[in-house]
C-alpha positions as CSV (number, residue, x, y, z in Angstrom):
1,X,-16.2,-17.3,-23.5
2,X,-16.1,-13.8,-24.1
3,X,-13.3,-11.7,-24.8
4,X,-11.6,-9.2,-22.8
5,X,-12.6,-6.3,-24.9
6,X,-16.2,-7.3,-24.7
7,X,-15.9,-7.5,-21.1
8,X,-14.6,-4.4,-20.5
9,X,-17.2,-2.5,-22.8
10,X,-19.7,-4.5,-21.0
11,X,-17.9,-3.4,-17.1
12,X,-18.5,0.3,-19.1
13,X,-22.3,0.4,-20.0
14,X,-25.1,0.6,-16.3
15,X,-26.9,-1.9,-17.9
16,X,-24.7,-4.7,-18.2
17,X,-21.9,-3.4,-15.4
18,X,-23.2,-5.9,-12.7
19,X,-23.0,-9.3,-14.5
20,X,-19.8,-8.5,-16.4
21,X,-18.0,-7.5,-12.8
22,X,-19.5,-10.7,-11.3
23,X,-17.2,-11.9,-14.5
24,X,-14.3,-10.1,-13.1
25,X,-14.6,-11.4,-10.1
26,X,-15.0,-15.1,-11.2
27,X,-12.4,-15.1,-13.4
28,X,-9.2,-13.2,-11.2
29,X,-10.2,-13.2,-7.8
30,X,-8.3,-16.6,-7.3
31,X,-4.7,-15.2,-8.8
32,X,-5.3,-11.8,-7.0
33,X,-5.7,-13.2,-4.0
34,X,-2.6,-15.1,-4.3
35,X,-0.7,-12.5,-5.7
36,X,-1.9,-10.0,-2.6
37,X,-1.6,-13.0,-0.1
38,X,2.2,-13.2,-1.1
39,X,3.2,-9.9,-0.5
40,X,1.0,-9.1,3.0
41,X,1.7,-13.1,3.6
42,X,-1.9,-13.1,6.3
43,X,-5.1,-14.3,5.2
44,X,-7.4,-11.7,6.8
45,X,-5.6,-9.0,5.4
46,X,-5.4,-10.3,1.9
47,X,-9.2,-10.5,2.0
48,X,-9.5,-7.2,2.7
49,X,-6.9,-5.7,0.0
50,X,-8.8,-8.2,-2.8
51,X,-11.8,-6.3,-1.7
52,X,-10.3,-2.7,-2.0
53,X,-9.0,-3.8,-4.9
54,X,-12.6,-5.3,-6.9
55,X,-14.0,-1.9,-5.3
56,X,-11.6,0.3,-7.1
57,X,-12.0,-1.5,-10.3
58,X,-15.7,-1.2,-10.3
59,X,-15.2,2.8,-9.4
60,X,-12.4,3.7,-12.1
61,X,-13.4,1.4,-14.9
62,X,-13.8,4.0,-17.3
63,X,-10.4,5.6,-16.6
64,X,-9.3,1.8,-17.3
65,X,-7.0,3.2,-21.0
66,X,-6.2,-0.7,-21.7
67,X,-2.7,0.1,-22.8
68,X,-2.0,-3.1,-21.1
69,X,-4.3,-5.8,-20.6
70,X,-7.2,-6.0,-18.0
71,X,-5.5,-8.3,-16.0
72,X,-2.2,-6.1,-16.0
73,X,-4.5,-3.2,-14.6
74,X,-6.1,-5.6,-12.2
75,X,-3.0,-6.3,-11.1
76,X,-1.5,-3.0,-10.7
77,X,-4.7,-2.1,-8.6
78,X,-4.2,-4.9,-6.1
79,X,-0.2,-4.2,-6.7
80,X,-1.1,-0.7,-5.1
81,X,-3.3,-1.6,-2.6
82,X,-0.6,-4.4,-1.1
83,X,1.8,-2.2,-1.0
84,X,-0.1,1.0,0.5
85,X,-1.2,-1.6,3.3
86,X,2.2,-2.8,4.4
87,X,3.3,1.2,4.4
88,X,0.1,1.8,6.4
89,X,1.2,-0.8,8.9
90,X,4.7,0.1,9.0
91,X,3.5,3.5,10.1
92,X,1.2,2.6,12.9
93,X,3.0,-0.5,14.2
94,X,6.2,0.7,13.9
95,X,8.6,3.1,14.1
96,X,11.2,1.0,13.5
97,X,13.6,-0.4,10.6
98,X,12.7,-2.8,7.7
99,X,14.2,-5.3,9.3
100,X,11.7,-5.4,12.1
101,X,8.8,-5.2,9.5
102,X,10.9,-8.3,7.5
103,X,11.0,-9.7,11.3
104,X,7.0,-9.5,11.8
105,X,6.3,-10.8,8.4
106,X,8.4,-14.0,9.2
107,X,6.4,-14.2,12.6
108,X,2.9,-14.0,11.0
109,X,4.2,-17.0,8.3
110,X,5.0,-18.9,11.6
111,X,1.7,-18.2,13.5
112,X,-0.4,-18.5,10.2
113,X,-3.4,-21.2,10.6
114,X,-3.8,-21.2,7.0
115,X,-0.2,-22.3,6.1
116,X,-0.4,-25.8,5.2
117,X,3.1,-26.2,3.6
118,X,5.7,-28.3,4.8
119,X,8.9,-27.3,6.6
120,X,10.8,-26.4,3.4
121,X,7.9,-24.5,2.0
122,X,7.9,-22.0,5.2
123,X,11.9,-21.9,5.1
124,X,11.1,-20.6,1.7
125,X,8.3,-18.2,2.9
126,X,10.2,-17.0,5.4
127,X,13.2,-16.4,3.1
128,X,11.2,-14.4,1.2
129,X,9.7,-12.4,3.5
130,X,13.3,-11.5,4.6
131,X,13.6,-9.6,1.5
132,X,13.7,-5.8,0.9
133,X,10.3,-4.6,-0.2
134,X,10.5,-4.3,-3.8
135,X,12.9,-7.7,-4.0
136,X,9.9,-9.7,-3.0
137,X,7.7,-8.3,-5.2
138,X,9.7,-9.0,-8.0
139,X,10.7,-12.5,-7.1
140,X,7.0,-13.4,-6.7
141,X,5.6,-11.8,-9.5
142,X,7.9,-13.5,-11.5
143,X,8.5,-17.1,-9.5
144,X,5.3,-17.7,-8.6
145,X,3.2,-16.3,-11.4
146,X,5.1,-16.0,-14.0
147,X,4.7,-12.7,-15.0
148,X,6.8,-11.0,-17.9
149,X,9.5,-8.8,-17.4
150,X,7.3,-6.6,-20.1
151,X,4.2,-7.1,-18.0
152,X,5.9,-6.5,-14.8
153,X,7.0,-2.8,-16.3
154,X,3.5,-1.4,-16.7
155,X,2.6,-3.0,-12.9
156,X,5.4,-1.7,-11.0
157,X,6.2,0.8,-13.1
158,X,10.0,0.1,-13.7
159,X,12.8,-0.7,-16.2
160,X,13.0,-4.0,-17.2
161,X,16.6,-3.7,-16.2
162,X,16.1,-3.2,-12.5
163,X,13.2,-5.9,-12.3
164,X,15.6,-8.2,-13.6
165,X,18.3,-7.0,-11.0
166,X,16.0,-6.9,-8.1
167,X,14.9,-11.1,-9.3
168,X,18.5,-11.8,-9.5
169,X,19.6,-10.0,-6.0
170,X,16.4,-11.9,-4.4
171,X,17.3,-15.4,-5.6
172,X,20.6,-15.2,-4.4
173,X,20.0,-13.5,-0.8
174,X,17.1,-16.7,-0.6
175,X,19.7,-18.6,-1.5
176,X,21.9,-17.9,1.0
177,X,19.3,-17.6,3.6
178,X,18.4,-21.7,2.6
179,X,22.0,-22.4,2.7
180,X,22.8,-21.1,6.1
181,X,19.9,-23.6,7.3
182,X,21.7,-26.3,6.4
């Protein structure tokens, strides 16, 4: 297996750019995905972003100053690219609150041919998707993958303090949000 550094020297010289970003590819498009299919929550447009995302990668690699690792970066990238989608969207489909946009989400979860989770899974999902912007971010960055605090900083580009604020504040409202089902 070859190591990151090798990888990205490898992403960095013509001759050997196309089979190390075929590498990439292999190794994160699966957690990228998932990570951008959580926060646009539809299939079609998660494809897209993981697209935009491998395209900017393979265009900015050499400004790539691995102060984090590759992954981190990767992540930032498709980080960006979620979140410049959903404010794209907002703009054009609505000229309305973020509760409406929260609203829409929940609706796309319920009309989603690709969901195959059971009832409690899309209570969850839709729990989720009730949250403020940067809330749900958090909480699946760090539920769902398991990302570090530390790790989370250099993504989202915030205090360690207010990511762990923003996780605490989103379990609780999706806790309330369950409870009120039952």
């Amino acid at each position: 297996m070859i190591n990151e550094q090798q990888l990205i020297n490898q992403l960095r010289n013509e001759e050997t750019k196309q089979v190390a970003f075929r590498n990439v590819v292999t190794l994160y498009k699966e957690r990228l995905y998932w990570h951008v299919r959580k926060i646009v929550l539809d299939h079609e447009d998660a494809d897209d972003i993981l697209q935009n995302t491998f395209i900017k990668v393979w265009r900015n690699i050499d400004s790539f100053r691995a102060e984090s690792g590759l992954y981190t970066w990767l992540y930032r990238i498709a980080t960006n690219e979620s979140l410049t989608f959903l404010n794209q969207k907002k703009r054009k489909s609505f000229r309305g609150t973020d509760e409406e946009v929260n609203d829409y989400l929940v609706e796309n979860i319920q009309a989603d041919p690709y969901f195959n989770g059971d009832d409690l899974q899309l209570k969850l999902q839709e729990a989720i998707a009730k949250l403020p912007e940067k809330q749900r971010l958090v909480f699946n960055m760090r539920y769902y993958d398991d990302i570090k605090y530390q790790d989370m900083e250099k993504i989202l580009d915030t205090s360690e303090g207010a990511l762990k604020a923003s996780y605490h504040h989103a379990v609780k409202k999706i806790s309330e949000y369950l409870k009120k089902l039952h």
